[in-house]
N, C-alpha and C positions, 0 to 999 in steps of 0.2 A: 712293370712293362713286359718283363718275360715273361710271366703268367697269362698276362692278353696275347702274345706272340704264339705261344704252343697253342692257347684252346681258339685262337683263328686256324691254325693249320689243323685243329682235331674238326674244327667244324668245317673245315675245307674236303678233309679228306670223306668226312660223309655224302656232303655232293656229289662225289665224283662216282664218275660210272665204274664199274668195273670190270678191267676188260678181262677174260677168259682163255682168249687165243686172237694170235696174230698170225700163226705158224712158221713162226722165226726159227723155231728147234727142228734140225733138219731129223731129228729123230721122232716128232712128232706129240714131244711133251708138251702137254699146255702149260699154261700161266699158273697155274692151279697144282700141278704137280704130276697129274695123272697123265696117262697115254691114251692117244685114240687107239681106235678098234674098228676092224670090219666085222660084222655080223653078215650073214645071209640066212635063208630059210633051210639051208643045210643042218638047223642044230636043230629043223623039227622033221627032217626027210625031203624039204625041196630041192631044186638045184639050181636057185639062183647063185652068178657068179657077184662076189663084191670083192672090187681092189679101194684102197683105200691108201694113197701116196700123198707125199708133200710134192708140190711143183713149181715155178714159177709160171702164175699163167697171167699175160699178158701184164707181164713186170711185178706183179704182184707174191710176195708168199704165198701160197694158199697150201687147203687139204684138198685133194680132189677125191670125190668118192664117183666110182664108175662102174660098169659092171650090167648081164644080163638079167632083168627080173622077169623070170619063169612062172606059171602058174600050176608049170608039173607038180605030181606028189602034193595038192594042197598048199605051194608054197606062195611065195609072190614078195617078198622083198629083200634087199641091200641097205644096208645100216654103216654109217658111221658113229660110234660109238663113243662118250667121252663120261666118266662117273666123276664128280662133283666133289669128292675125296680122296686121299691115298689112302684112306681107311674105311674105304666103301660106307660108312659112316653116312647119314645124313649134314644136308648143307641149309642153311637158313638162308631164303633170300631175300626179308621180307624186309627188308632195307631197299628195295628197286621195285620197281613197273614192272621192269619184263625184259626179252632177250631185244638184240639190236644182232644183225645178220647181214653183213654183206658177200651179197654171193652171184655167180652168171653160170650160165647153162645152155641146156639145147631146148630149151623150150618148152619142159616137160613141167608137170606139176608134185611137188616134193612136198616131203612132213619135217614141220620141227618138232619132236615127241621130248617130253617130262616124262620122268618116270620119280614117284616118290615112294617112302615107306608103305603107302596105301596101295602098289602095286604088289600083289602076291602073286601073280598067273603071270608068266614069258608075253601072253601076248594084251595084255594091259597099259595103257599110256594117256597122256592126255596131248592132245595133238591139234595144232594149227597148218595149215596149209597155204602153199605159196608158189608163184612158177617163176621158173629163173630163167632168163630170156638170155643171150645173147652180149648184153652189157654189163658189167658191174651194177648192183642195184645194192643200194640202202633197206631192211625191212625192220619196221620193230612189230613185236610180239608182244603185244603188252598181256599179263597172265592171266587176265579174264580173256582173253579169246583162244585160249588151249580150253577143249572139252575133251569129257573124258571116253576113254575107250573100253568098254565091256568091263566099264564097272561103276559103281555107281557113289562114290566118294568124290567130294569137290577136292579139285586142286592145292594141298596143304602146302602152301610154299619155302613154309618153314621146315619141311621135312625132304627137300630134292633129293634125288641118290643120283639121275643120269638122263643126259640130254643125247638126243638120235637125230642127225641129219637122215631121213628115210628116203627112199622113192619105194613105193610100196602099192598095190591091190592090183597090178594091170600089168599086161609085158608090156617090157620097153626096154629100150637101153640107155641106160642112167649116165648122164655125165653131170655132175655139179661141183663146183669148185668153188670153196669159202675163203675171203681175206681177213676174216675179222668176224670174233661172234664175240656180244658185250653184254653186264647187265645192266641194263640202263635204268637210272632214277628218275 
């Protein structure tokens, strides 16, 4: 009977989704171990501005990534930034579908960007797009709908290194604020 009792809970725990971040750590560790990160196009000579805080927005934990996206100097995005290991290491996720994201904004259109071992060039990704209106919204990502960007490798799931909440190719002023990113089965 004990033996049925652990491999229901092994086979339980496969089911289940698994979540990433809730942004409970007021320091901005995820679930996973790792720290977010602002990026901006400042590491290639642009000047976009990116802040990247934990807030309560509207009762909610969230990350909120904010900030001017400039097209000066070539540039044009703000990144929030999260790598899939504490040993920058590849992540297998080929146990799920795809991300689950919920998030609200100003109404602007945002990337959720993969980046795996098959990205060798900074501006390489494979990338889904989504607009974050005003409410909290539910989105999944299932990983056939990330294509990829300036390169030509499909999606290795099994090989993740880092996921990018972006606002990215247009000016704008970026406000987006996440309660929950999962990977869902």
């Amino acid at each position: 009977m004990r033996s049925k009792s652990i491999n229901a809970k092994a086979k339980d725990a496969r089911t289940d989704d698994m979540l990433i971040d809730d942004f409970g750590d007021p320091n901005l560790i995820s679930k996973l171990g790792t720290a977010w990160r602002g990026v901006s196009d400042q590491v290639m000579g642009g000047i976009s501005q990116a802040l990247v805080t934990r807030e309560s927005v509207d009762g909610r934990d969230a990350l909120r990534l904010s900030g001017d996206v400039r097209l000066d100097n070539d540039g044009g995005f703000v990144q929030a930034a999260l790598d899939l290991s504490p040993e920058r290491s590849s992540f297998d996720a080929s146990g799920f579908s795809g991300l689950r994201v919920t998030v609200r904004g100003n109404g602007e259109r945002y990337s959720l960007h993969l980046r795996s071992t098959d990205n060798v060039r900074p501006w390489q990704s494979y990338r889904a797009q989504f607009v974050a209106g005003p409410d909290w919204e539910t989105l999944e990502f299932p990983f056939a709908s990330f294509t990829p960007y300036r390169l030509e490798a499909p999606l290795d799931i099994t090989r993740l290194r880092r996921i990018g909440l972006v606002a990215i190719g247009r000016a704008f002023f970026a406000d987006l604020a996440i309660s929950e990113l999962t990977f869902y089965r």
